[in-house]
C-alpha positions as CSV (number, residue, x, y, z in Angstrom):
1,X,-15.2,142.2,73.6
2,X,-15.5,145.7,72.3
3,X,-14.4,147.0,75.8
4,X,-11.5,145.3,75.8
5,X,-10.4,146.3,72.4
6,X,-10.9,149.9,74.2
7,X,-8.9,148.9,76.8
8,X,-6.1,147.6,74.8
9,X,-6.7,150.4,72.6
10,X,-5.6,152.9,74.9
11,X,-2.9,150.9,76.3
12,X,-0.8,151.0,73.2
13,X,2.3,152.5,72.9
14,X,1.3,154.0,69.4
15,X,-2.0,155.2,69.6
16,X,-2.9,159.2,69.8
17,X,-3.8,159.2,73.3
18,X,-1.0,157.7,74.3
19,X,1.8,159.9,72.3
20,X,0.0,162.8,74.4
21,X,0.7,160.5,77.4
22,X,4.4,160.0,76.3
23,X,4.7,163.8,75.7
24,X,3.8,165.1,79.0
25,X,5.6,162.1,80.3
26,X,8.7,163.6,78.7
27,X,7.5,167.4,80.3
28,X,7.4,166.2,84.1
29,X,10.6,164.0,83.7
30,X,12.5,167.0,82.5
31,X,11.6,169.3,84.6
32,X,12.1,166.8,87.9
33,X,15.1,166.6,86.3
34,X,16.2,170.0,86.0
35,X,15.2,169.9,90.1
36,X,18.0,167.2,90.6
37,X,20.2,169.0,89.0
38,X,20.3,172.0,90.7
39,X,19.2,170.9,94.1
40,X,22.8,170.1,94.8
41,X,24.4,172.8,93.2
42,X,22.7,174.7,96.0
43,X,24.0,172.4,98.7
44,X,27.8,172.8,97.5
45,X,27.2,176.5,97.8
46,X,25.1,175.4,101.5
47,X,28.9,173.7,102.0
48,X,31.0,176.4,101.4
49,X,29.1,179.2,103.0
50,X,31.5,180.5,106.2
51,X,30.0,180.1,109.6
52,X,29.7,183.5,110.1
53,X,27.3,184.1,107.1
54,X,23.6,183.8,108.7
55,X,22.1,185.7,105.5
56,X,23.5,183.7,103.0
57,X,23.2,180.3,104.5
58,X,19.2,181.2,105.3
59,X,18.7,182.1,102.0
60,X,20.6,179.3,100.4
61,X,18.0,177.1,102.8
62,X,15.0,178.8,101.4
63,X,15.8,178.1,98.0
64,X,16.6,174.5,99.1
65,X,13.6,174.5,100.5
66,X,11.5,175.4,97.9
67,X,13.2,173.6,95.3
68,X,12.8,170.5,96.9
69,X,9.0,171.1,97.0
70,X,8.8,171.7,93.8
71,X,10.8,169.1,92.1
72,X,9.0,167.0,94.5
73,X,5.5,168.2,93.0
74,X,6.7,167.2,89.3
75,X,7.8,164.1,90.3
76,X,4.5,162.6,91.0
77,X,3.3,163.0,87.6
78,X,6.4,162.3,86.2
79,X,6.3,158.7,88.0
80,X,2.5,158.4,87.3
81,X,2.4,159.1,83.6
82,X,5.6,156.6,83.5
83,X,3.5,153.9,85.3
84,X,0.4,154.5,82.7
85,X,3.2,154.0,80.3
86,X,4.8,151.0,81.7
87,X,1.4,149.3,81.5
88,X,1.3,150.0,78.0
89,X,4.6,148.4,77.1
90,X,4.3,145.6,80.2
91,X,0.7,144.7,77.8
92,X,3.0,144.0,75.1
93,X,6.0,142.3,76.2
94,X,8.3,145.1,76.3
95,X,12.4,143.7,76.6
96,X,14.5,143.7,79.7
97,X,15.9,147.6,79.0
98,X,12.3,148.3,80.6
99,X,13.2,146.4,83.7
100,X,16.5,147.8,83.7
101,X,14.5,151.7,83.4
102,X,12.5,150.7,86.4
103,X,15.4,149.6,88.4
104,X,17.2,152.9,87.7
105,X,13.8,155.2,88.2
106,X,13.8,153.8,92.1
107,X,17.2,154.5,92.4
108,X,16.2,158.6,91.1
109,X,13.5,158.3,93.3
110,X,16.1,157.2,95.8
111,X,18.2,160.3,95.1
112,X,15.6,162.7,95.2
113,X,14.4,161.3,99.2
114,X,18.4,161.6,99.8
115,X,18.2,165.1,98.9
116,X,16.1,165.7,101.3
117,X,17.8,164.1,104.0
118,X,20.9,166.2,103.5
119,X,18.9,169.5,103.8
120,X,17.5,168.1,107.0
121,X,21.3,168.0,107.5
122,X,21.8,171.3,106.4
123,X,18.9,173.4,108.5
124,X,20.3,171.0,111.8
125,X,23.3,172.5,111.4
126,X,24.6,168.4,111.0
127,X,26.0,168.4,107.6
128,X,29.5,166.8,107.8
129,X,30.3,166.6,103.8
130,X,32.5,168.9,101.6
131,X,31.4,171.1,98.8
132,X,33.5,168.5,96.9
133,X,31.6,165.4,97.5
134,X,28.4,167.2,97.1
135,X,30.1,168.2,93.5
136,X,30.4,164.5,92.9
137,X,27.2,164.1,93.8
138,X,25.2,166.3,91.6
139,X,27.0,164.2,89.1
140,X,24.8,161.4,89.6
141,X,21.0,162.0,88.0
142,X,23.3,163.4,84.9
143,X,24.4,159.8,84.7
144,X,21.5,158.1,85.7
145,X,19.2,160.3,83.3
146,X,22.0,159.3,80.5
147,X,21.4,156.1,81.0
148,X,18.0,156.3,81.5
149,X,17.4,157.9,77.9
150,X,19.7,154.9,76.1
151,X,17.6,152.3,77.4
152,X,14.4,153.7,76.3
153,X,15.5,155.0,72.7
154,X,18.0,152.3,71.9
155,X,16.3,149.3,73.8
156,X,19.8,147.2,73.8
157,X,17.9,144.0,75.3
C-alpha cells in the first residue's frame, strides 16, 4: 500500500520532484528546438552556395554535421523526460490535447530524421530543392512548437 502511494506520489504532475522533471523537460525541448530551427537555415545557405565554392559548402557540411549531432543528443532527454511526464498525466486521465501533443511530438521527431536525410542529400551531392523550399521548411517546427505549447498551457479538449 505505502509503495504505491510512493509510486503515485512521484507520478503526479504537482509534486516537487516532478516540477524538477517538468523543468528540465522544458530545458531539453528548447534547446532541441533551437537545433530545428537552425538546422535548416544552414541548408538554405547549403542551397545557395555556387558550385564552384568547395570551402564554403564543406564548412556549411561541418556545421550541418555537428548540429545535427547535437540537437540529436538533446532530443533523447527531451523525449524521455516527456515520456516520464506523459505517465504522470496518462495516471490521471489527462484530456485529448495530450493525445493531440503526442501526435505532433512524432511528427518533430519526424522532422528531425528528415533533416538528416537531406544532409545525406547534401554531402551526395543529390540535393534537388531550392533555398526557397528549404525557407518554407524551416517554417515548420516554429509551427509545430506553436502548437505544441497551446495544447499543453491552454488544454482546449
Amino acid at each position: 500500500m505505502l509503495r504505491r502511494r510512493m509510486t503515485g506520489y512521484f507520478l503526479r504532475g504537482d509534486n516537487p520532484p516532478m516540477l524538477w522533471i517538468k523543468a528540465f523537460h522544458i530545458v531539453f525541448v528548447s534547446a532541441w528546438f533551437a537545433g530545428l530551427f537552425y538546422l535548416p537555415r544552414i541548408f538554405v545557405n547549403l542551397a545557395m552556395v555556387p558550385a564552384d565554392s568547395h570551402a564554403e559548402r564543406e564548412r556549411l557540411l561541418l556545421m550541418a554535421r555537428k548540429l545535427y549531432r547535437f540537437t540529436s543528443l538533446l532530443m533523447i532527454p527531451a523525449i524521455g523526460l516527456g515520456i516520464w511526464l506523459w505517465l504522470a498525466y496518462w495516471r490521471t486521465g489527462a484530456g485529448g490535447w495530450l493525445h493531440a501533443k503526442i501526435a505532433l511530438v512524432v511528427l518533430v521527431v519526424g522532422y528531425h530524421h528528415m533533416c538528416r536525410a537531406l544532409l545525406r542529400q547534401f554531402e551526395q551531392f543529390a540535393n534537388q530543392r531550392s533555398d526557397r523550399w528549404f525557407r518554407v521548411f524551416n517554417e515548420l517546427p516554429v509551427i509545430l512548437l506553436i502548437v505544441i505549447v497551446v495544447l499543453v498551457v491552454v488544454k482546449p479538449f
